[in-house]
C-alpha positions, 0 to 999 in steps of 0.5 A, a space after each residue: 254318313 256314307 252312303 252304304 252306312 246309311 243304307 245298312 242302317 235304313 234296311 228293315 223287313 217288310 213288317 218292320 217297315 209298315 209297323 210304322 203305319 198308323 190310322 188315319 193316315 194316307 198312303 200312296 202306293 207305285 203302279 203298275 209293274 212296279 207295284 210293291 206287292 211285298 209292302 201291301 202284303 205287310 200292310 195287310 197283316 197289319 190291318 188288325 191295328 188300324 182303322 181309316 186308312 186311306 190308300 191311293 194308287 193309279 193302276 196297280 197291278 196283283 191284287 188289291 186286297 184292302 178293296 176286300 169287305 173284310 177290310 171295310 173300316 179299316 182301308 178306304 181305296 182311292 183311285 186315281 185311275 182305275 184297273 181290274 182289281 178294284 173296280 167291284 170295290 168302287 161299284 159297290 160303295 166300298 172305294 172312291 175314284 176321283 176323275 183328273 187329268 194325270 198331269 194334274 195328280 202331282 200337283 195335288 202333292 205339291 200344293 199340299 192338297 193331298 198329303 201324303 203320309 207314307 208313300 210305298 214304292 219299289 227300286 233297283 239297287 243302288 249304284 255306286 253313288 247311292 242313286 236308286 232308279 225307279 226302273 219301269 214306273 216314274 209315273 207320279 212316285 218321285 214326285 210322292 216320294 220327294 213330298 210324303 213324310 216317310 218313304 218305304 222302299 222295296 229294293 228289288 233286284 229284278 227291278 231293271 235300272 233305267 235313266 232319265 229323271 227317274 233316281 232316288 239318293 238313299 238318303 232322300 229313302 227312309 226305310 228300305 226292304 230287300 227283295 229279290 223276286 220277279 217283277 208283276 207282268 202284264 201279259 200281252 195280249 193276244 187281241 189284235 185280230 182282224 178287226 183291230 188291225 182294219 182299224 189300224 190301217 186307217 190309223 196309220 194312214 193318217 202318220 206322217 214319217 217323222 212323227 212322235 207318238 203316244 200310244 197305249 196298250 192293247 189290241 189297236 196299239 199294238 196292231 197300230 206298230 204293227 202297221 208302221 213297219 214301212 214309216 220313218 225316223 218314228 219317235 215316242 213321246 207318251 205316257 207309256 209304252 208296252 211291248 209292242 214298240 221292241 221290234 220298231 225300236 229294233 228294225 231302226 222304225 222308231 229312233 227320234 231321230 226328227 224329233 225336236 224335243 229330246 231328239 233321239 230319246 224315247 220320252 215316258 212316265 212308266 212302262 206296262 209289260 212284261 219281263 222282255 220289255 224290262 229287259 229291253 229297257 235295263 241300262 238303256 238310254 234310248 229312253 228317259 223317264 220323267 214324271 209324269 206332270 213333264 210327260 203329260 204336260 200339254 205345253 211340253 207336249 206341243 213342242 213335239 212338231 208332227 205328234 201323234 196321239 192316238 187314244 181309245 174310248 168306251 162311247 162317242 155320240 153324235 155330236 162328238 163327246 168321248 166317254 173313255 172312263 165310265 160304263 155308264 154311272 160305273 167307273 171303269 178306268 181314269 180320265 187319264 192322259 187322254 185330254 192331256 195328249 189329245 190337247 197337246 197334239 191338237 197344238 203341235 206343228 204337223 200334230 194329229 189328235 185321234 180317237 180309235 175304237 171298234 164301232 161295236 161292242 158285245 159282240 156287235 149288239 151295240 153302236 159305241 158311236 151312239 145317239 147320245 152318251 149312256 145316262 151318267 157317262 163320264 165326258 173325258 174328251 169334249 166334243 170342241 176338242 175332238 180332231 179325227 174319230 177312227 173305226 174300223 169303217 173309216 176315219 171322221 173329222 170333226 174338228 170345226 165342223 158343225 153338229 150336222 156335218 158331225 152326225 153325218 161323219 160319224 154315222 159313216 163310220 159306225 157299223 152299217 146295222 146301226 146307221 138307219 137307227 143314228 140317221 133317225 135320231 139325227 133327224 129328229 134332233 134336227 142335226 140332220 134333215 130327213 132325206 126326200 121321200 121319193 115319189 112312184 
């Protein structure tokens, strides 16, 4: 049947499309900016006729509204990473979340271990071929769509085309919703302030002209751009980039050009942004999107001479254990990809594995490098793979080094009202010895 046959016969609306949803089944739903708003509101209006759905996503953005108490029993959310709009839901019993590494997630797929039932996504148009592009989100989608049992697409015109390992043919798509409507942002934000950009500058210190980066989102990400505006021949290799790389891509800072894996190319699963960044990326082939098992992979990783990963934490303690996904017992985020690039990097010719946070938080009246980790944190980054620990007072090198010359490192960099208080816990856990009392 040609192409355009096929995609005439396959298009339904949105209510259409989900009246094929059934209970007990699970569903798996795109993240990010690609988030299908239009077929979860669908799924919604269906919830009357439904019970024990099983719904799994990364970080969505919009809302989450089958997390809402009113739906209990009719939706479960389960969360492979966590964002805003579902953590209460997971804090209250009302939702799950499951700590893996996201170069694992399609795995489960394929394996069979998670089955997927339907899988709700969004697409630009198709070209003349019948290929439809994820546009901003590969992430763990394509892999969910080549092994779900049905396959529901949003096709958005304001979805931007992109390239790379990112298409779907309209036949491999079982039913197909037209939209036309803007795609979800996230705002950047305007927190790279003094303290982020301190923080930075010994980031920065430590990139080598040449290097391939993974970075995130946020305020030290997008101060840590900012601060390479003097580098070289810069590349990118991660699981996601914001905004903040347009102006280094623009000013020839970030080019690939000494990479020697995909030289040339800016190599990701997903984009979070907002409509400049999908504007930059439409039709263009600096960058190539791949699934995320490939991105995140650290075998593929490592074949990056010089990568640099620079990822962020919620709590360290002095022996140099990351909690980056916890509050405490309270899920906050995801596992994520930090032990896959911090793993990766570690194994790079050149490579440069590093943690970055503020030394404090609320407002200063607490140490996140702390004595020990909250009770019930999660350990994201054991402390046998931490490399190089960055604050804004400075940077600490852990890897090989013995729990007392970690105490020691760590403590040099945590704010200054909070180090008599780590010294003392570190003599009394015998990390440290207490200095000599000095005689009158």
């Amino acid at each position: 049947m040609p192409w355009r046959e096929e995609y005439r016969r396959k298009l339904k609306t949105a209510d259409e499309a989900l009246s094929l949803l059934r209970s007990a089944q699970r569903v798996w739903v795109q993240q990010g900016n690609s988030t299908p708003q239009p077929l979860i509101d669908a799924m919604i209006r269906r919830a009357p006729l439904l019970r024990d759905v099983e719904v799994m996503s990364m970080l969505t953005l919009g809302d989450a509204p089958y997390t809402l108490p009113e739906f209990a029993g009719t939706f479960r959310h389960g969360g492979l990473f966590l964002g805003g709009n579902v953590r209460q839901a997971v804090r209250e019993g009302r939702a799950d979340y499951t700590p893996i590494f996201l170069s694992e997630i399609e795995g489960l797929f394929l394996s069979g271990e998670m089955p997927l039932d339907i899988v709700l996504l969004q697409v630009a148009p198709p070209d003349d071929h019948g290929y439809l592009s994820l546009g901003t989100g590969v992430d763990c989608t394509l892999t969910a769509a080549r092994t779900g049992r049905l396959v529901i697409a949003e096709v958005n015109d304001h979805m931007p085309r992109t390239c790379g390992d990112c298409f779907l043919h309209v036949s491999e798509i079982d039913v197909l919703v037209e939209t036309s409507r803007p795609l979800l942002e996230l705002p950047r934000e305007s927190c790279a302030d003094d303290l982020h950009h301190r923080i930075a500058a010994h980031v920065a210190a430590l990139v080598p002209d040449g290097a391939t980066l993974q970075l995130g989102i946020g305020g030290i990400p997008d101060a840590v751009l900012m601060a390479l505006e003097n580098h070289r021949d810069l590349g990118i290799h991660s699981e996601l980039v914001s905004d903040g790389v347009i102006p280094l891509i623009e000013k020839g800072v970030i080019n690939g050009a000494r990479k020697n894996l995909h030289p040339g190319k800016a190599i990701l699963g997903f984009v979070l942004g907002t409509r400049e960044l999908f504007d930059f990326l439409r039709d263009n082939p600096f960058f190539e999107f791949h699934p995320i098992r490939y991105v995140n992979d650290p075998f593929v990783i490592a074949q990056n001479d010089r990568m640099v990963a620079i990822n962020s934490a919620l709590q360290i303690d002095l022996t140099g254990q990351v909690c980056a996904d916890s509050i405490g017992t309270r899920p906050y985020s995801g596992v994520g990809g930090q032990t896959d690039f911090i793993r990766g990097a570690a194994r790079s010719k050149g490579g440069v594995p590093i943690i970055a946070l503020p030394s404090t938080a609320r407002g200063g009246t607490i140490s996140r490098i702390a004595p020990v980790l909250d009770p019930g944190a999660g350990v994201v980054t054991s402390r046998a793979d931490v490399h190089y620990v960055v604050t804004e007072h400075g940077v600490a090198y852990l890897h090989g080094k013995s729990l007392r010359q970690r105490a020691e490192a760590l403590i040099a960099i945590a704010d200054p009202k909070f180090r008599d208080e780590l010294y003392d816990f570190a003599c009394r856990s015998h990390y440290l010895e207490p200095a000599p009392a000095l005689v009158a």
